[in-house]
PDB file of N, CA, C and O in Angstrom:
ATOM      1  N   UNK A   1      97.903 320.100 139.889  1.00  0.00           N
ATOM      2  CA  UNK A   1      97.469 318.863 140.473  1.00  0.00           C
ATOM      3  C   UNK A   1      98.670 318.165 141.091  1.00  0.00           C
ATOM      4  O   UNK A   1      99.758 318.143 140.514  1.00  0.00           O
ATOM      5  N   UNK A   2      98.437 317.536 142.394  1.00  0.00           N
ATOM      6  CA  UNK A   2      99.502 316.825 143.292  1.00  0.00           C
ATOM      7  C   UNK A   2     100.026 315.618 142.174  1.00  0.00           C
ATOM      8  O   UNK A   2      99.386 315.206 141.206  1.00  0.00           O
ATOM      9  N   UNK A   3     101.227 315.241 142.566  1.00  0.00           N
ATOM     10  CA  UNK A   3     101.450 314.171 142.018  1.00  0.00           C
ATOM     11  C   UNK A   3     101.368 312.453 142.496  1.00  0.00           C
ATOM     12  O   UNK A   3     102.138 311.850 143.244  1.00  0.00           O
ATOM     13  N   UNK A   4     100.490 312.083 141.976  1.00  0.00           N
ATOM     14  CA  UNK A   4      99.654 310.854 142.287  1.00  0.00           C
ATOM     15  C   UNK A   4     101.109 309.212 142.388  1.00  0.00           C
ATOM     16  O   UNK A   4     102.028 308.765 141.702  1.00  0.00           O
ATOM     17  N   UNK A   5     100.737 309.055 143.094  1.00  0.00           N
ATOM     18  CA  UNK A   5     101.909 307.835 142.980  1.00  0.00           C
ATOM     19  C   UNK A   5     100.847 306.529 142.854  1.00  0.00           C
ATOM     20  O   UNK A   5      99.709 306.380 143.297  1.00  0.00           O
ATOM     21  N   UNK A   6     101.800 305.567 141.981  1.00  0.00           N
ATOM     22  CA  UNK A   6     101.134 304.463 141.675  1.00  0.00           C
ATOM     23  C   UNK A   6     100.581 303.156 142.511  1.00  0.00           C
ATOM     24  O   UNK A   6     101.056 302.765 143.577  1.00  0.00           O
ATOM     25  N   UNK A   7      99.476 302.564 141.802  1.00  0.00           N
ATOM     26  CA  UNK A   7      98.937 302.203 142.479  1.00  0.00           C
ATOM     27  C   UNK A   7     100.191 300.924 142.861  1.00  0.00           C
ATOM     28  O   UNK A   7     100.954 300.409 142.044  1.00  0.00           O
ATOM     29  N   UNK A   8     100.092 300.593 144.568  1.00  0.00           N
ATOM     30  CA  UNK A   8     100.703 299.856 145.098  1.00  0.00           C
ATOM     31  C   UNK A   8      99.795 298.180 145.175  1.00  0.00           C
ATOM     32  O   UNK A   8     100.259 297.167 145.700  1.00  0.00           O
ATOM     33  N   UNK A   9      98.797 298.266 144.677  1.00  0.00           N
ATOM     34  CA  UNK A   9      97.685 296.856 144.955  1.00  0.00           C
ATOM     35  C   UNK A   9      97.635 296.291 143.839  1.00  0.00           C
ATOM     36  O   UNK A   9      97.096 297.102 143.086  1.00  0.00           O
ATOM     37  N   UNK A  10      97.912 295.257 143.219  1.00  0.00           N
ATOM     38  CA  UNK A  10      97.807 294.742 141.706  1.00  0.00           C
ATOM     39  C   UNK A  10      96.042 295.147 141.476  1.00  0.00           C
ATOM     40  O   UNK A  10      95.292 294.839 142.402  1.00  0.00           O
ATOM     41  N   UNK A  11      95.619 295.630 140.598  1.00  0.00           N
ATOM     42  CA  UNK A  11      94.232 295.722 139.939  1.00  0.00           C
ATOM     43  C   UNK A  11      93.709 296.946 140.346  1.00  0.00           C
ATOM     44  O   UNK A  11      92.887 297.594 139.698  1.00  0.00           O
ATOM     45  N   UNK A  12      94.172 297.253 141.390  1.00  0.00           N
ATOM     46  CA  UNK A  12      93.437 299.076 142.189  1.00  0.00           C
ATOM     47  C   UNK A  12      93.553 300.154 141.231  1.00  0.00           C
ATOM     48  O   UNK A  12      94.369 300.147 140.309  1.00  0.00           O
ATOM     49  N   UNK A  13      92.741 301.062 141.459  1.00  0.00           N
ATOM     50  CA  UNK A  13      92.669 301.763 140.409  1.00  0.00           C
ATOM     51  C   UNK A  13      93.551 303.284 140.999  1.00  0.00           C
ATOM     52  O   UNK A  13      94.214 304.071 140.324  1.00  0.00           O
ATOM     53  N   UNK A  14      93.318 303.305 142.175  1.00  0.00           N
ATOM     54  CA  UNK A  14      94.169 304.588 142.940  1.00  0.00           C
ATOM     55  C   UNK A  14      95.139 304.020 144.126  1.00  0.00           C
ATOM     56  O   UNK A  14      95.424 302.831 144.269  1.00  0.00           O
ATOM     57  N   UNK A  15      95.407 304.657 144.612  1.00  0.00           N
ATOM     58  CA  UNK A  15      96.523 304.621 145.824  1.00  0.00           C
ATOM     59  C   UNK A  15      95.428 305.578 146.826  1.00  0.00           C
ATOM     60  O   UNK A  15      94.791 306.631 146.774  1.00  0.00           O
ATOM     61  N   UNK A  16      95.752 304.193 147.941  1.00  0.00           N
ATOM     62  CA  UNK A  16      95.017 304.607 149.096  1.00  0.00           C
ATOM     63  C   UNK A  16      96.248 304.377 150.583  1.00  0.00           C
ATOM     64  O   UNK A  16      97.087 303.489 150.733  1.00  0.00           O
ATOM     65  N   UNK A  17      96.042 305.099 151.139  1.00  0.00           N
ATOM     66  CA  UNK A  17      96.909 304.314 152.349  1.00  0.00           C
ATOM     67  C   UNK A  17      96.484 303.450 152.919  1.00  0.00           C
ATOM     68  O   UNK A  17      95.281 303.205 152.821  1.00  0.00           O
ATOM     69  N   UNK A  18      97.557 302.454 153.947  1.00  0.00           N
ATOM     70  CA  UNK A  18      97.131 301.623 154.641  1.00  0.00           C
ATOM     71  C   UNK A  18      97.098 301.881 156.242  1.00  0.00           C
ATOM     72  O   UNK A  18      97.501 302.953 156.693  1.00  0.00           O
ATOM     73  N   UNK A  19      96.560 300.767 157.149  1.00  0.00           N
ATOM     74  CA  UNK A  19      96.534 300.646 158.434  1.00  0.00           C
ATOM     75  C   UNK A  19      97.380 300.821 158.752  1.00  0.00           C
ATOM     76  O   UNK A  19      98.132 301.359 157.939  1.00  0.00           O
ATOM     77  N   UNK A  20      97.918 300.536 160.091  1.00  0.00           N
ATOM     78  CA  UNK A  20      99.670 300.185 160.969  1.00  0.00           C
ATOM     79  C   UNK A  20      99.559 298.934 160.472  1.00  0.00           C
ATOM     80  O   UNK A  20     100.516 298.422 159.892  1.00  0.00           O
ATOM     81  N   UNK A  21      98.588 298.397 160.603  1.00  0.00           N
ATOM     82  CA  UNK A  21      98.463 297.082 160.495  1.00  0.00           C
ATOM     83  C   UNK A  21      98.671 296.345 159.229  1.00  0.00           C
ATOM     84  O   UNK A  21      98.760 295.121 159.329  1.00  0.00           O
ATOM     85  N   UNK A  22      98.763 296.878 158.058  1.00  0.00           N
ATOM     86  CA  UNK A  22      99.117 296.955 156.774  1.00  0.00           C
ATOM     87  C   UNK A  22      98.035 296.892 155.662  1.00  0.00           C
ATOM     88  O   UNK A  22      98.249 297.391 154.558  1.00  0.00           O
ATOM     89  N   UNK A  23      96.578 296.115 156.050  1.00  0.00           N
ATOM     90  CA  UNK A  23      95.174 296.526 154.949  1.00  0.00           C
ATOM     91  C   UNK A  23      95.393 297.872 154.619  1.00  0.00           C
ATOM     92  O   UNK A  23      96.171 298.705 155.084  1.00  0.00           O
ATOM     93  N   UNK A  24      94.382 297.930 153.543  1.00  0.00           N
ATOM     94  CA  UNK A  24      93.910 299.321 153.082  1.00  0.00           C
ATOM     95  C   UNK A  24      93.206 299.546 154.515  1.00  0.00           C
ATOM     96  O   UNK A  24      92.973 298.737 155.414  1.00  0.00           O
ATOM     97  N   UNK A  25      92.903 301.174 154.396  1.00  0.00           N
ATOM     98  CA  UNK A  25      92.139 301.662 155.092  1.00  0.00           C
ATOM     99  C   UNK A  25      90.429 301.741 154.438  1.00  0.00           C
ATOM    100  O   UNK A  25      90.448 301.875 153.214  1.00  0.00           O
ATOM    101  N   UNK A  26      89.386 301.697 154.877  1.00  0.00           N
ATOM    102  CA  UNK A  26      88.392 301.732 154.685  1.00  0.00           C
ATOM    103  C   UNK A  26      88.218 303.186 154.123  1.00  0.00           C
ATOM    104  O   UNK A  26      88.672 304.059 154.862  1.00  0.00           O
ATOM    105  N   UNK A  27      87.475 303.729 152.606  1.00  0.00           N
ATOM    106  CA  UNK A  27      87.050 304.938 152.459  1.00  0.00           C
ATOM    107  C   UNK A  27      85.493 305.102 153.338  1.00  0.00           C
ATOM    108  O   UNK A  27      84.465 304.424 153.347  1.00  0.00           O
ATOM    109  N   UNK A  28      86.062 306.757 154.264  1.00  0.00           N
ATOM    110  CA  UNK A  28      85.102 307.153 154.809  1.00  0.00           C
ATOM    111  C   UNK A  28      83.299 307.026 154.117  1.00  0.00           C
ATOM    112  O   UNK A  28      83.054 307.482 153.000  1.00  0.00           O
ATOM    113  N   UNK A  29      82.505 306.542 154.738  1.00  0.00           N
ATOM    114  CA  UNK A  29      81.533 306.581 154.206  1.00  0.00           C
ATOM    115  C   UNK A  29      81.109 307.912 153.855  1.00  0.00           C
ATOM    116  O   UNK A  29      80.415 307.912 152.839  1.00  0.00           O
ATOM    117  N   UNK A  30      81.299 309.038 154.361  1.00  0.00           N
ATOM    118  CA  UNK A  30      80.518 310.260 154.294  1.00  0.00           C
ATOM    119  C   UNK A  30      81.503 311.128 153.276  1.00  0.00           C
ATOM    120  O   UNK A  30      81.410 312.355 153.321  1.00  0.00           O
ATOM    121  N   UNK A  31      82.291 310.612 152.509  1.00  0.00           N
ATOM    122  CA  UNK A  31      82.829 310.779 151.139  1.00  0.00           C
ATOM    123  C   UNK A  31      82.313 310.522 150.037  1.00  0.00           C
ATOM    124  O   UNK A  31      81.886 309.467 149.568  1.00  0.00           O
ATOM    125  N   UNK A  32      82.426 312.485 149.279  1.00  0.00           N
ATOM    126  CA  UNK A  32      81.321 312.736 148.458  1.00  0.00           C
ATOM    127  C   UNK A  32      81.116 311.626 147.205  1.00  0.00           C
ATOM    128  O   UNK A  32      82.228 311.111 147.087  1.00  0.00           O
ATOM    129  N   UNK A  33      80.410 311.156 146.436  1.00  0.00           N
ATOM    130  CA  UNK A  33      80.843 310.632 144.896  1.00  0.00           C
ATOM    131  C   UNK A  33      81.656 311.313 144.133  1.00  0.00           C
ATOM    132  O   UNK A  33      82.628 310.739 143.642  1.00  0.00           O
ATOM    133  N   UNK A  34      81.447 312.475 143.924  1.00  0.00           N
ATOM    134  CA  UNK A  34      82.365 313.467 142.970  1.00  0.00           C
ATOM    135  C   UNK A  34      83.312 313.286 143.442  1.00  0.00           C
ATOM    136  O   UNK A  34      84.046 312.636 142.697  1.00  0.00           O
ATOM    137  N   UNK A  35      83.936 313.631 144.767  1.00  0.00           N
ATOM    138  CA  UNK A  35      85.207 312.951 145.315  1.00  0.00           C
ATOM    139  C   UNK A  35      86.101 311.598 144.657  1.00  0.00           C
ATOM    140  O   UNK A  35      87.321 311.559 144.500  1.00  0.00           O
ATOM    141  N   UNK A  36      84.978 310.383 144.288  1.00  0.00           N
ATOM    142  CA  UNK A  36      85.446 309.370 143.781  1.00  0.00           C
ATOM    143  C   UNK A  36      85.944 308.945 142.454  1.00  0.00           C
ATOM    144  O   UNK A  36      86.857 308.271 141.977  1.00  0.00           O
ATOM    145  N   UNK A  37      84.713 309.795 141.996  1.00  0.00           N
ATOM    146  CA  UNK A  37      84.598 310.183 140.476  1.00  0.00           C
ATOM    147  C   UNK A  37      85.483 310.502 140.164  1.00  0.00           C
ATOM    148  O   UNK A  37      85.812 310.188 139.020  1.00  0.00           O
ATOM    149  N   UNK A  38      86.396 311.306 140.977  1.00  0.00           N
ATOM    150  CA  UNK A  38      87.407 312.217 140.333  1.00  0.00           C
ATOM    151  C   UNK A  38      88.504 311.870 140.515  1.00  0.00           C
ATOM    152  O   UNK A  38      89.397 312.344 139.812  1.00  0.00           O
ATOM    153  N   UNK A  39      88.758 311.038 141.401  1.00  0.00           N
ATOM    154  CA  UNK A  39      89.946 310.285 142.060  1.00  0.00           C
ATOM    155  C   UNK A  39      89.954 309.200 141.219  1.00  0.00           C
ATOM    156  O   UNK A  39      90.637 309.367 140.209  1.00  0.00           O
ATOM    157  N   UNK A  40      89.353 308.041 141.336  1.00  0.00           N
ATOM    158  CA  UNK A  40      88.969 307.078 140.171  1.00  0.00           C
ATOM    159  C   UNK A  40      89.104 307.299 139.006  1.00  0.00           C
ATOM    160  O   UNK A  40      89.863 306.516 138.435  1.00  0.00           O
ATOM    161  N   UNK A  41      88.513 308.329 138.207  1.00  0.00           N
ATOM    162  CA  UNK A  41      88.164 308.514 137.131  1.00  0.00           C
ATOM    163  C   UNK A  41      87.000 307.555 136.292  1.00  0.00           C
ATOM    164  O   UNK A  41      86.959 307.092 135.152  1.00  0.00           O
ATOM    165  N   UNK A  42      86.246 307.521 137.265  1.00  0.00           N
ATOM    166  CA  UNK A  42      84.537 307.147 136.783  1.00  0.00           C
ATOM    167  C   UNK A  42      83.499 307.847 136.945  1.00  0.00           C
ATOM    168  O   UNK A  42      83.459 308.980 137.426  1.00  0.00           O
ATOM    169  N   UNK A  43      82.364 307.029 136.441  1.00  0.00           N
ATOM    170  CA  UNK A  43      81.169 307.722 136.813  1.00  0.00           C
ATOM    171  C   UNK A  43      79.956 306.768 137.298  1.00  0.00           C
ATOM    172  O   UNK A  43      79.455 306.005 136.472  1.00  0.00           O
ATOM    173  N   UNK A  44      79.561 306.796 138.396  1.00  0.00           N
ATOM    174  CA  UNK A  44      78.418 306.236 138.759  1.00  0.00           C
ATOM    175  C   UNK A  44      77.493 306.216 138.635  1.00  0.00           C
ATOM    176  O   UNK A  44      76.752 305.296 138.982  1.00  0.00           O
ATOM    177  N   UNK A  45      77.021 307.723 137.820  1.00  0.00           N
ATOM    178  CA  UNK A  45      76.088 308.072 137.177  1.00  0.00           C
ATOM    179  C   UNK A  45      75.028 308.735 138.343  1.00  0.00           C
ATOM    180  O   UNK A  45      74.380 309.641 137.818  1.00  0.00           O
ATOM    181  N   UNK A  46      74.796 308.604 139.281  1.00  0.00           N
ATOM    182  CA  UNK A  46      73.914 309.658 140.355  1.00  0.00           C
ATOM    183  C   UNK A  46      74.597 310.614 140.744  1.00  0.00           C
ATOM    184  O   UNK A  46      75.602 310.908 140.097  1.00  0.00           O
ATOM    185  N   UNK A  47      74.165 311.511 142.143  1.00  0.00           N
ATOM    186  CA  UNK A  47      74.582 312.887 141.994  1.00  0.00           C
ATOM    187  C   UNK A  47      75.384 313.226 142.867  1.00  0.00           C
ATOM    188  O   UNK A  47      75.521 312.915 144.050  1.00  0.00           O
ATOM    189  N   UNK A  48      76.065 314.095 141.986  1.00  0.00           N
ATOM    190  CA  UNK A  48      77.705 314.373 142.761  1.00  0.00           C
ATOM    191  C   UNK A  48      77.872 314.753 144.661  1.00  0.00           C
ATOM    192  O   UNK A  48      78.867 314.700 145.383  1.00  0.00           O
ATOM    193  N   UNK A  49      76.485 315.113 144.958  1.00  0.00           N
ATOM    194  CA  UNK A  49      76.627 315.046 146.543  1.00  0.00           C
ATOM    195  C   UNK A  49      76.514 314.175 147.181  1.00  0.00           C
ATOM    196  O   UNK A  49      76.992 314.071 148.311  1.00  0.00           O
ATOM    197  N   UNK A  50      75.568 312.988 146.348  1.00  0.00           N
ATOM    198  CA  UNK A  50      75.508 311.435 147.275  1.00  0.00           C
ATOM    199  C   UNK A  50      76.635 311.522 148.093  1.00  0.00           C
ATOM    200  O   UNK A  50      77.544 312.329 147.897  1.00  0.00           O
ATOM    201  N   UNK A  51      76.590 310.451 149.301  1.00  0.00           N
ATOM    202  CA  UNK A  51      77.761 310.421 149.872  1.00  0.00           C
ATOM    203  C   UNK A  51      77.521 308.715 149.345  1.00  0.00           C
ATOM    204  O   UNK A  51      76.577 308.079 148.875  1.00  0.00           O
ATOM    205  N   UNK A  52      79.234 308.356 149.797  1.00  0.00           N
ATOM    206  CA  UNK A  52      79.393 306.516 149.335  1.00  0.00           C
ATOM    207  C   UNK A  52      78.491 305.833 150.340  1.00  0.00           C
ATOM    208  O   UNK A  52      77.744 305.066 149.732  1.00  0.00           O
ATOM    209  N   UNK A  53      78.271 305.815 151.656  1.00  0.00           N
ATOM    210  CA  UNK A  53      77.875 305.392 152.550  1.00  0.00           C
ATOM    211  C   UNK A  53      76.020 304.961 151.912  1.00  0.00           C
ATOM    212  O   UNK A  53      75.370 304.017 152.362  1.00  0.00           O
ATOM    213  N   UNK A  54      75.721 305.538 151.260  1.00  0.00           N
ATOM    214  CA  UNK A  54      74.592 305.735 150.349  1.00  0.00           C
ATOM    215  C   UNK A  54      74.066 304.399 149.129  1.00  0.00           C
ATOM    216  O   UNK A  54      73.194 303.548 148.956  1.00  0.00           O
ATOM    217  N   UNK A  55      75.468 305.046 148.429  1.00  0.00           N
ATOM    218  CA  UNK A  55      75.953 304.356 147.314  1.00  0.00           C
ATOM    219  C   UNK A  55      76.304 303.272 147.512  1.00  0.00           C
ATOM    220  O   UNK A  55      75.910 302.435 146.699  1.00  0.00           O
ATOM    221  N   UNK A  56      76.933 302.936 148.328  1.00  0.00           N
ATOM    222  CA  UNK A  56      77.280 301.282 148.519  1.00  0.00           C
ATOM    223  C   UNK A  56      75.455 300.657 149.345  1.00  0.00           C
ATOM    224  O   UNK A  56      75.168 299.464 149.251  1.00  0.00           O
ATOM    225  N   UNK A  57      74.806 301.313 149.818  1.00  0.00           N
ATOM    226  CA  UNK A  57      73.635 300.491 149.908  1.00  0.00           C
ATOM    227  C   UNK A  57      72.726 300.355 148.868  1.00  0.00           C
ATOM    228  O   UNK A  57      71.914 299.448 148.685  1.00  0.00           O
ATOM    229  N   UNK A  58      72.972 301.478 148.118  1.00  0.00           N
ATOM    230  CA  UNK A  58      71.846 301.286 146.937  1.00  0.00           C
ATOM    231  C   UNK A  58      72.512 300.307 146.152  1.00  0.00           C
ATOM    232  O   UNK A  58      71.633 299.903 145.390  1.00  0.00           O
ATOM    233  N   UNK A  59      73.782 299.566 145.850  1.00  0.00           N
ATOM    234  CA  UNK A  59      74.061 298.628 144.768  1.00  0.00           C
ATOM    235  C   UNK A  59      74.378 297.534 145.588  1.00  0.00           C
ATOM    236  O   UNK A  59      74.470 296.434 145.043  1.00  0.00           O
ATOM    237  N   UNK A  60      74.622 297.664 147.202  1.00  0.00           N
ATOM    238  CA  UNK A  60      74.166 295.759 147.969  1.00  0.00           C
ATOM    239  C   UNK A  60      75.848 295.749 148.380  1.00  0.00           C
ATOM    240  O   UNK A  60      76.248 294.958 149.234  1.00  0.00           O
ATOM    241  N   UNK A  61      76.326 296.235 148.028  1.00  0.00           N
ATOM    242  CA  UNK A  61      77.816 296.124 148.370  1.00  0.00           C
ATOM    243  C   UNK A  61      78.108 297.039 149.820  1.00  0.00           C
ATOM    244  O   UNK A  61      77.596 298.041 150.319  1.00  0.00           O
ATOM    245  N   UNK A  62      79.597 295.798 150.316  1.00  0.00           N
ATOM    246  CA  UNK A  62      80.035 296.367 151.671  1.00  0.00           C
ATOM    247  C   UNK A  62      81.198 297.912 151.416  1.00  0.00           C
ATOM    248  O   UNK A  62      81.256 298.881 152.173  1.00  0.00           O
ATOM    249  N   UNK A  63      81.907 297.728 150.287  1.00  0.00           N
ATOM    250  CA  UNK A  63      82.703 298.665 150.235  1.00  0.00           C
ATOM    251  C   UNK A  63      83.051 299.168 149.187  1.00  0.00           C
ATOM    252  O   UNK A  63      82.426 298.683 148.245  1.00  0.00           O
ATOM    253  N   UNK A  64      83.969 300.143 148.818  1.00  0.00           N
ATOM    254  CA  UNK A  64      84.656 300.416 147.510  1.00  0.00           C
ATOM    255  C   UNK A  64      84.647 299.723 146.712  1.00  0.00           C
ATOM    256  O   UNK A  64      83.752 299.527 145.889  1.00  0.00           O
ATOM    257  N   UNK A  65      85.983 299.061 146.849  1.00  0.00           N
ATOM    258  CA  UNK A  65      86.452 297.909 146.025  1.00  0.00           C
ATOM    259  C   UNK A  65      85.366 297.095 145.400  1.00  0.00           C
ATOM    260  O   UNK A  65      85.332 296.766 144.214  1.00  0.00           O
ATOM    261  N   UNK A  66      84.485 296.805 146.313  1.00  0.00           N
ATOM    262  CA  UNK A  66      83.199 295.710 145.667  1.00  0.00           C
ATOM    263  C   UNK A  66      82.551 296.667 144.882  1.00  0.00           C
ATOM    264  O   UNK A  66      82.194 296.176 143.811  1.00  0.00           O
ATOM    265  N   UNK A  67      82.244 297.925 145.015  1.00  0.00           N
ATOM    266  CA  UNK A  67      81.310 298.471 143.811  1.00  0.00           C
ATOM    267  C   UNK A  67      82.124 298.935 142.942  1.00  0.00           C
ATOM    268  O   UNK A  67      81.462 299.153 141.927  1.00  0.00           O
ATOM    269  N   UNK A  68      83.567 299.299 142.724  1.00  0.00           N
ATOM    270  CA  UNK A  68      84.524 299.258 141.728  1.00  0.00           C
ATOM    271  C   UNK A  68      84.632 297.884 140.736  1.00  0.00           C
ATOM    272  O   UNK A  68      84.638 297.990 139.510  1.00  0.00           O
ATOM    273  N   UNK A  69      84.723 296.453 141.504  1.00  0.00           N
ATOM    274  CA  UNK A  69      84.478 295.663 140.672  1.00  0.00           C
ATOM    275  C   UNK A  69      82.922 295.135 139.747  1.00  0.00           C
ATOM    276  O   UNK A  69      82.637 294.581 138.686  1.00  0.00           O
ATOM    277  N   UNK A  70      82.331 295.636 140.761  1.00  0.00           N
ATOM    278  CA  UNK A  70      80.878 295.346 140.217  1.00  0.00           C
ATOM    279  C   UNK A  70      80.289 296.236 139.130  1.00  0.00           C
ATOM    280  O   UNK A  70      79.338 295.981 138.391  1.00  0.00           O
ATOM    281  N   UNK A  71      81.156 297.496 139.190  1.00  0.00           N
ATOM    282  CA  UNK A  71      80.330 298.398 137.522  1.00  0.00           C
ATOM    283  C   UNK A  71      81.669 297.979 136.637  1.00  0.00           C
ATOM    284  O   UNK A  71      81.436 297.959 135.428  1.00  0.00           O
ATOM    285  N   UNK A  72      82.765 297.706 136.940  1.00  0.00           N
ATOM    286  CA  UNK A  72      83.458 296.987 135.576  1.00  0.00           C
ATOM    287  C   UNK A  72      82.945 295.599 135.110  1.00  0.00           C
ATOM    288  O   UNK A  72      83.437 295.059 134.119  1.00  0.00           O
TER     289      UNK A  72
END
């Protein structure tokens, strides 16, 4: 396994890159759950092919981060 460098965002749970512009970058919607699951180290509990683009409509949320804070 690659070696993961720490998270750079106070509260984030992974390391994501940013823009030029310096935000995070948006995770692709058509990125699997298991993908997240595994990166994260959670579980959302539906099925590992959902894509997020999915997942963030079924729980009302615009992005990651909001459905990361919303199942903690």
């Amino acid at each position: 396994m690659a070696n993961r460098k720490a998270p750079d965002t106070p509260g984030m749970a992974g390391y994501r890159s940013r823009n030029q512009s310096g935000p995070l970058r948006q995770k692709r919607s058509d990125t699997l759950v298991k993908t997240i699951e595994k990166q994260y180290n959670t579980d959302f509990k539906v099925r590992d092919d959902m894509q997020l683009g999915t997942l963030l409509k079924k729980h009302g949320v615009a992005s990651l981060n909001d459905l990361m804070r919303k199942q903690n």
